[in-house]
N, C-alpha and C positions, 0 to 999 in steps of 0.2 A: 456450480463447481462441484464435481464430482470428490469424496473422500475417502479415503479407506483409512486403516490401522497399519503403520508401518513393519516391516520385518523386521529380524533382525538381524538380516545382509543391511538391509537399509540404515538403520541404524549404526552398523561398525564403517560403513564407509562418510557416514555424517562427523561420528567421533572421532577429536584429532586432543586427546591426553597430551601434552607435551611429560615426557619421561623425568622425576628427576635430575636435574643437575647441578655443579658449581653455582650459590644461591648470587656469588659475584659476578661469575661469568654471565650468567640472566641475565642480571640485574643490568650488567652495562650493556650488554647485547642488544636490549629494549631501545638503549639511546640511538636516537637519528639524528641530535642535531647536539653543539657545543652546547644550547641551552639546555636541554634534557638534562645531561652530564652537571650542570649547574642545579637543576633541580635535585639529582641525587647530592649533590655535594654540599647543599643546604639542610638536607636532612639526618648528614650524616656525621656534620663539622661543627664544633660547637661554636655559639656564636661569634666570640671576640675573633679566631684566625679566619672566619669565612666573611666575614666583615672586612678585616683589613683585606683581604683577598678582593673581596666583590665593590668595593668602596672608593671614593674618590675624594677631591678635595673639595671645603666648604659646602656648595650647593650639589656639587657632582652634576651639575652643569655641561661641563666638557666633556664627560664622558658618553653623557648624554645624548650633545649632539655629535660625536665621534661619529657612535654606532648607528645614527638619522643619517651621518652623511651616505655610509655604503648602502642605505634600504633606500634611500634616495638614489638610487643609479637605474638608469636604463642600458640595457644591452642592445645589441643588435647584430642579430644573428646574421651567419650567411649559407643558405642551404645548398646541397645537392655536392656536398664538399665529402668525399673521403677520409672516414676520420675513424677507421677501422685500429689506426696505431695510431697513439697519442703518446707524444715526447713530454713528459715534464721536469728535464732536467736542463741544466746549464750549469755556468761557471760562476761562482760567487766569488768573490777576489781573488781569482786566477784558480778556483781549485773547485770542482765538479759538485755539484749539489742537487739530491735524486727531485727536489721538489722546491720552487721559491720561499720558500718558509725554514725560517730559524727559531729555536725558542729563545723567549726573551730573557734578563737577569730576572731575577724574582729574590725580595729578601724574606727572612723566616721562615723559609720553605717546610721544613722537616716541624712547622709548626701547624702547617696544611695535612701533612701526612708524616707518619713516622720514614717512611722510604727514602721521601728528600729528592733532595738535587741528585741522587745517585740512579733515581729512577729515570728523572728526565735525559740524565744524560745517556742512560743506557738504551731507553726510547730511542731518544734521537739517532744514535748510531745503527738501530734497526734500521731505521727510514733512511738513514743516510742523509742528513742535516747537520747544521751544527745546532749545539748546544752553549748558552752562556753561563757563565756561573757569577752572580752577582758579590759585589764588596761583603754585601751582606747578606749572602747564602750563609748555610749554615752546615756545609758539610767544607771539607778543608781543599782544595785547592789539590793538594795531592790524591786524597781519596776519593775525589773526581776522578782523576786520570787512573787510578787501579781499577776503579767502579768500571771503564769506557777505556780501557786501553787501545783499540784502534779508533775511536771517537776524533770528529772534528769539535775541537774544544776552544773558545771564546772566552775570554776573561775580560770580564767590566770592571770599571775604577771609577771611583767615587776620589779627588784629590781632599785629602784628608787635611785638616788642619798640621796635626804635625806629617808635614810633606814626606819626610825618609820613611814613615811607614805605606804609604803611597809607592814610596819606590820600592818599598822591600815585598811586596804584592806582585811587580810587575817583575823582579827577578824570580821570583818565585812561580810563577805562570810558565815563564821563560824556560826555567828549567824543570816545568812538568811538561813542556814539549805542546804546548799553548799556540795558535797560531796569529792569533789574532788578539789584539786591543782595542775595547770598545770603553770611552770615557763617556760618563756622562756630566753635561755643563749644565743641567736647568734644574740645582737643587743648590743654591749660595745658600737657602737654609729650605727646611722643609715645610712642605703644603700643611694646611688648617685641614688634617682630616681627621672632621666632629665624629665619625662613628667611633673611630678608634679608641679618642677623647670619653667620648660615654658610655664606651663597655671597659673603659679602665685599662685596655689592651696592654699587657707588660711584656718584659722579658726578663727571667724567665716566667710563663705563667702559672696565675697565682689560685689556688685552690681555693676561693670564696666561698662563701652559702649560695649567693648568683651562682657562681661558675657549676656548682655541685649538681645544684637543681638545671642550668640549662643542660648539662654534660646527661642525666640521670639518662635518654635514651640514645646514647653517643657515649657506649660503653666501649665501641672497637676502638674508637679515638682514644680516649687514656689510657684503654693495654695498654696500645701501640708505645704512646707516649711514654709511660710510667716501667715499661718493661724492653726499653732500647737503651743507648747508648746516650748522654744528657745532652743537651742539644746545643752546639756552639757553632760560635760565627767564623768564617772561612776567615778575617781578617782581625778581628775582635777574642783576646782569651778568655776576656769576662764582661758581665754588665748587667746589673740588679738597678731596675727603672723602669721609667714607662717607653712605647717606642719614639714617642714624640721626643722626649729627652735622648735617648739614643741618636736620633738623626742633627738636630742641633746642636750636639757635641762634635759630632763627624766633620757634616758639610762645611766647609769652609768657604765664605762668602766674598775670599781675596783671589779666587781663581781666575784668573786673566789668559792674554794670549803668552805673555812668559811663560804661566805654568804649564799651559798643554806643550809647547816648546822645551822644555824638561823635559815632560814623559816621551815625547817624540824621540829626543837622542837617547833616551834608555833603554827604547823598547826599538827592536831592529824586523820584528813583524808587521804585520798591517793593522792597519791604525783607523778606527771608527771613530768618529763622534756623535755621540748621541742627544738629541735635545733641540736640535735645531729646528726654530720655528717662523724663521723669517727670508726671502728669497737675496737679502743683504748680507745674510748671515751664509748662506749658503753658498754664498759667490765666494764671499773670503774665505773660507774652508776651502774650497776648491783651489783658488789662487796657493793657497798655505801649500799644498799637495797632500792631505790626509788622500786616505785611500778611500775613505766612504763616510757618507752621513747619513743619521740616522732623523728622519723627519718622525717627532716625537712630541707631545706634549706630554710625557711623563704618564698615558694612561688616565690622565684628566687628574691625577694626584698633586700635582705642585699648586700652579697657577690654575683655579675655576677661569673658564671663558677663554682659555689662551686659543690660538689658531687649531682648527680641527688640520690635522695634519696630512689627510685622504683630498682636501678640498685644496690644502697646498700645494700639492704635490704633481700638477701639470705646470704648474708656473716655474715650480722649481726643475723642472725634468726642461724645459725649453730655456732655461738659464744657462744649467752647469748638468746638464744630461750627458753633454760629451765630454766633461772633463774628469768625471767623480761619480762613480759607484752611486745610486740613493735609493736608500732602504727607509721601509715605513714600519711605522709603533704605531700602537694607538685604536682599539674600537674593533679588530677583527674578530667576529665569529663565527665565520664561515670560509667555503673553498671560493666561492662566490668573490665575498669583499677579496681575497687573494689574486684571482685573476683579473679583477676589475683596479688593483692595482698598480698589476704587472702592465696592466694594459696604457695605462697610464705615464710609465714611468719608471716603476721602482724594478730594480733585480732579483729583491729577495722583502721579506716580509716575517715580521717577528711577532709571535704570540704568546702573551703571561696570563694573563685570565681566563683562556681559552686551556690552556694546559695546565695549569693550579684545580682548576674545575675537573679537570679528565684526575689529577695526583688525590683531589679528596674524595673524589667518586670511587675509586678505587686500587691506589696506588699506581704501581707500576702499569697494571694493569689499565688503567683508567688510564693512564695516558697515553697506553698504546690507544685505546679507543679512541681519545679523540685527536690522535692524529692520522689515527684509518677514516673517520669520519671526514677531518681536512683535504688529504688529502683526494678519497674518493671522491668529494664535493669538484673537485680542484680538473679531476677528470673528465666528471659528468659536465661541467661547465663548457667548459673546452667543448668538449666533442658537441653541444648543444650549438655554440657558438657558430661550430665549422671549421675549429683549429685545430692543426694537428700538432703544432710544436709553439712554446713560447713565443721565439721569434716570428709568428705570425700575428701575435698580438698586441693589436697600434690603438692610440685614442678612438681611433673611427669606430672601436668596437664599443664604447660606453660615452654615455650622456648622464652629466651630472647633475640633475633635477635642483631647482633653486625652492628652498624654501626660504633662510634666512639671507638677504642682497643690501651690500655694503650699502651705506649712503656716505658723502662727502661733509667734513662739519665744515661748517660756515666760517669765513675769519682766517 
């Protein structure tokens, strides 16, 4: 092998300097995937709110195998398909939505990042999604909707023990020009989740020697924090405790089909339920007439081990597929598990740890990331597939790989 001594034409066309720039624009720009964005967001969050974020109940179990069920999928392609345009829009309860994806509620949010729920919703109105705003968001109901004034905005409800504050949430929705009501039924009290428990996780949080020393290289975080506006809950004016004690106070374990029949005649929009984890449960929802259910295990937070809700989700689609809306929670991190969904079943598809991860990676910012990343996933899938519009995609297109297969008890 012959050698020489390079030039230094040779040399300037080898060197590729990238120019200074925005150290956050980099920074998220490098992310390719929901988890990358999770790596930044671990390194930049101190640990008690990226724990309650990233964490699950007891074993975290469920969430576990959530996220096995979607890497568990086979697709199958079909080539030689024209897919130069690619449609990824439809109609979510009668009203346009640029992509199958909504953000989910998320509570403590502005404890993720100083930005808050006012980033996600401003996100979301980019992309042209809706946005949810949880009981226990922490930015207020109104200053949501000034945050996202042409925004499609979703209001979740937690039925509260004392009920008339329940209702005075869904009047108040109502007249921030709200379109929709999503309840959630699978919290009669709240999940055993040990992480939270063992970083002491409060509200509001509490400046320790731990918290001091984990925070020491996660200085942007308590600017942010220590130098905005103090942080309260969209439903809640106050609360000095842990979150475990906050949710227990809340949840009300008397919630029946009366109660959702109250918030039904108060609220004159469409009406979600969320929580739903059984093809019984599903039937009578539909029968009720709600407008849409939301197939959920809570994110793997309530009940460890309840039904992975990706793997319900063709039983329940061949049930009550023609009577009711159904929408999946639960384990997505990708555009990938989104279309393998859609493909399935659901209309539309909701992400909270997927976009808490984009809010601590880098606010506003960070969550436009990773909803460019969702969605471009969401695109390249498709056109890989051989589809050019949602409605081209049926179960034929994915294979649910068995790793865990019921057995029958005995007796």
């Amino acid at each position: 092998m012959e050698r020489r001594i390079p030039t230094l034409t040779d040399l300037r066309a080898s060197l590729n300097f990238r120019k200074p720039g925005n150290p956050a624009a980099m920074r998220l720009g490098l992310a390719q995937t929901i988890w990358d964005l999770r790596t930044i967001a671990k390194a930049r969050t101190p640990k008690g709110p990226f724990d309650y974020t990233d964490g699950a109940a007891e074993g975290e179990i469920g969430i576990a195998r959530a996220r096995q069920s979607f890497e568990d999928v086979e697709l199958h392609p079909a080539v030689l398909k024209d897919v130069t345009d690619v449609s990824t829009s439809w109609d979510v309860l009668g009203t346009p939505s640029a992509f199958p994806l909504a953000i989910a509620p998320t509570g403590f949010t502005r404890l993720m990042h100083a930005a808050g729920e006012t980033a996600g919703a401003r996100a979301a109105a980019a992309y042209d999604i809706p946005f949810t705003l949880s009981t226990l968001g922490t930015t207020s109901i109104e200053r949501v909707r000034e945050a996202s004034p042409e925004g499609r905005l979703w209001m979740q409800l937690y039925m509260m023990k004392e009920r008339e504050r329940s209702l005075e949430l869904v009047a108040r929705a109502d007249a921030a020009g709200y379109d929709t009501l999503m309840i959630t039924v699978d919290t009669p009290v709240a999940g055993a989740r040990h992480r939270d428990a063992r970083n002491g996780m409060a509200f509001p949080p509490q400046l320790t020697l731990s918290t001091l020393i984990d925070a020491a290289p996660k200085v942007e975080w308590w600017w942010n924090f220590l130098t905005t506006e103090p942080v309260t809950f969209a439903a809640i004016s106050k609360w000095d405790g842990t979150v475990g004690e906050l949710l227990d106070a809340m949840f009300d374990p008397s919630v029946d089909y009366e109660a959702l029949a109250e918030v039904r005649a108060a609220w004159k929009g469409k009406l979600i339920v969320k929580g739903v984890q059984s093809v019984a449960d599903a039937r009578t929802l539909a029968d009720l007439g709600v407008d849409a259910i939301t197939l959920s295990n809570h994110g793997g937070r309530q009940l460890d081990r309840a039904p992975v809700p990706f793997r319900l989700l063709p039983e329940v689609a061949r049930e009550v597929g023609g009577d009711v809306e159904i929408h999946l929670d639960t384990g997505i991190m990708s555009g990938t598990d989104i279309v393998a969904a859609v493909a399935l079943g659901a209309r539309t598809t909701m992400i909270g740890r997927a976009y808490l991860y984009g809010l601590m990676a880098g606010g506003r910012a960070g969550v436009n990331r990773a909803l460019s990343i969702l969605t471009g996933e969401v695109q390249r899938t498709m056109r890989l597939l051989g589809v050019a519009s949602l409605e081209e995609l049926v179960p034929q297109h994915v294979t649910q790989l068995t790793r865990l297969a019921p057995t029958r008890a005995e007796g």
